[in-house]
C-alpha positions as CSV (number, residue, x, y, z in Angstrom):
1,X,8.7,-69.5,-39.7
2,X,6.5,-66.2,-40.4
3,X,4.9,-66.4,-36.7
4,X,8.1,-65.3,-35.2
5,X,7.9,-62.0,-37.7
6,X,4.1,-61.8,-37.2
7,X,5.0,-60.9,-33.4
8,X,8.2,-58.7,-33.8
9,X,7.6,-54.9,-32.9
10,X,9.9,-51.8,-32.9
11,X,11.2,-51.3,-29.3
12,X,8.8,-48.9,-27.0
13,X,9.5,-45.3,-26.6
14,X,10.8,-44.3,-23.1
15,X,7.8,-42.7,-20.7
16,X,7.6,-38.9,-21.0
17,X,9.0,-37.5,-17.8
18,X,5.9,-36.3,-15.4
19,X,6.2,-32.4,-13.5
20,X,7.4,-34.3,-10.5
21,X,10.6,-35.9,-12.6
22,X,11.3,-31.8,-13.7
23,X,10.7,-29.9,-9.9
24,X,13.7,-30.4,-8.4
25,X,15.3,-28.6,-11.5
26,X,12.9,-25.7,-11.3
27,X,13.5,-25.3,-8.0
28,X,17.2,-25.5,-8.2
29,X,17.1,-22.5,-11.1
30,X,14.7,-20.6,-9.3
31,X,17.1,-20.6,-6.3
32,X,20.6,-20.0,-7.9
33,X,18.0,-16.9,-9.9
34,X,16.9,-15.7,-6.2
35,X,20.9,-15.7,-4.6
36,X,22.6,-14.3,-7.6
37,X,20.0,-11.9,-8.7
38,X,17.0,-11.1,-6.6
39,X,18.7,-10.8,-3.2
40,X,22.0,-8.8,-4.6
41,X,19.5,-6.4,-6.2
42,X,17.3,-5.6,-3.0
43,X,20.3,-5.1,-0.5
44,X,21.6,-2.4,-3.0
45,X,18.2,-0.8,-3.6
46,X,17.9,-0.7,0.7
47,X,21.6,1.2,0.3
48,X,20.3,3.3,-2.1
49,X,17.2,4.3,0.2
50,X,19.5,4.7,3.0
51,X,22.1,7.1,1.2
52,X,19.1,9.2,-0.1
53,X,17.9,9.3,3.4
54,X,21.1,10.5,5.1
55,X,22.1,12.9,2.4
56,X,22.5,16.6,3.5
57,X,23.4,20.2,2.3
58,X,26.7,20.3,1.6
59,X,27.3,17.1,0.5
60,X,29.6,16.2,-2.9
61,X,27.8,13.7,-5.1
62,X,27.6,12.1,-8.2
63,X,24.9,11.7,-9.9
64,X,23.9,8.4,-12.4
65,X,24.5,11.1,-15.3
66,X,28.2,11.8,-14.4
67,X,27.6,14.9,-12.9
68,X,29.6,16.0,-10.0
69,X,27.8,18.5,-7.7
70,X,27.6,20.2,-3.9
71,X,24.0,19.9,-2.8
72,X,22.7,23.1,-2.0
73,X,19.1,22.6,-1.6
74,X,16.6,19.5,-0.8
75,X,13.3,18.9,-1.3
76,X,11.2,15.5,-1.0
77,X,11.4,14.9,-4.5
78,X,14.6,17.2,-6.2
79,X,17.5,18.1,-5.0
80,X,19.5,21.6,-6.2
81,X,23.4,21.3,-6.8
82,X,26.0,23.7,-7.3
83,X,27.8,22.4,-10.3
84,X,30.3,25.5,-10.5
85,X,30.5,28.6,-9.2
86,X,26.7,30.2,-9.2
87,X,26.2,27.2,-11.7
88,X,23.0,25.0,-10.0
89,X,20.6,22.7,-11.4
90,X,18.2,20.1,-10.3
91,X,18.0,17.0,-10.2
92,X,15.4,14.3,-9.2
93,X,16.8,13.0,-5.5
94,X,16.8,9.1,-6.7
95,X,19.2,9.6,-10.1
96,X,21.5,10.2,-7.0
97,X,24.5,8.0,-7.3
98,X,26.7,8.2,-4.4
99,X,28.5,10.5,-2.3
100,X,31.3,11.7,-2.8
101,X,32.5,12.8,0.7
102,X,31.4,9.5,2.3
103,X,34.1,8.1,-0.2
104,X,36.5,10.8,0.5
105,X,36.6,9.8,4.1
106,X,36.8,5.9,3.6
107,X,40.2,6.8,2.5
C-alpha cells in the first residue's frame, strides 16, 4: 500500500531551450531591424551626401533649423546664405535640409 507512494514524484520540468532552439528568432529580429531601419537610414544619408555635393550658389534651401535662405557663398565645411536683403549668415553645409528649387521644379 505505501510502496506505490514511496515511488510517486512530481512531474519533470520541461528542458531549458538550448541557443540553437532561440537563433532562428534572433535572426529573424535582426533582419526585420536591418530592412526597416538600417537600410532606410543609409539610402537617405547617400541622398543627403549627394544633395550636399550638387548644391550650388544660388540655390534656395532650407535648412534642419527652418531657415529658408539663397546660398551665396560655399566653402568645404560652411556655407553663407542670404536670408533677406543684405541679411547672411552661416551655416555648417551638413544642417542642410533640402533644396528648395529642386522641389520648385518637381512641380
Amino acid at each position: 500500500m505505501f510502496s506505490s507512494v514511496a515511488y510517486a514524484q512530481a512531474a519533470a520540468n520541461p528542458p531549458a531551450p538550448t541557443f540553437m532552439d532561440s537563433l532562428p528568432m534572433f535572426i529573424a529580429i535582426f533582419a526585420i531591424f536591418y530592412f526597416f531601419v538600417i537600410r532606410p537610414q543609409g539610402k537617405k544619408l547617400k541622398t543627403h551626401q549627394e544633395f550636399l555635393k550638387n548644391i550650388k550658389r544660388g540655390d534656395e534651401v532650407l535648412t534642419s533649423s527652418g531657415i529658408l535662405g539663397k546660398i551665396e557663398g560655399l566653402t568645404d565645411t560652411f556655407v553663407t546664405l542670404e536670408i533677406a536683403d543684405g541679411v547672411r549668415i552661416r551655416v555648417l553645409k551638413s544642417q542642410l535640409a533640402s533644396s528648395l528649387s529642386a522641389t520648385e521644379e518637381k512641380k
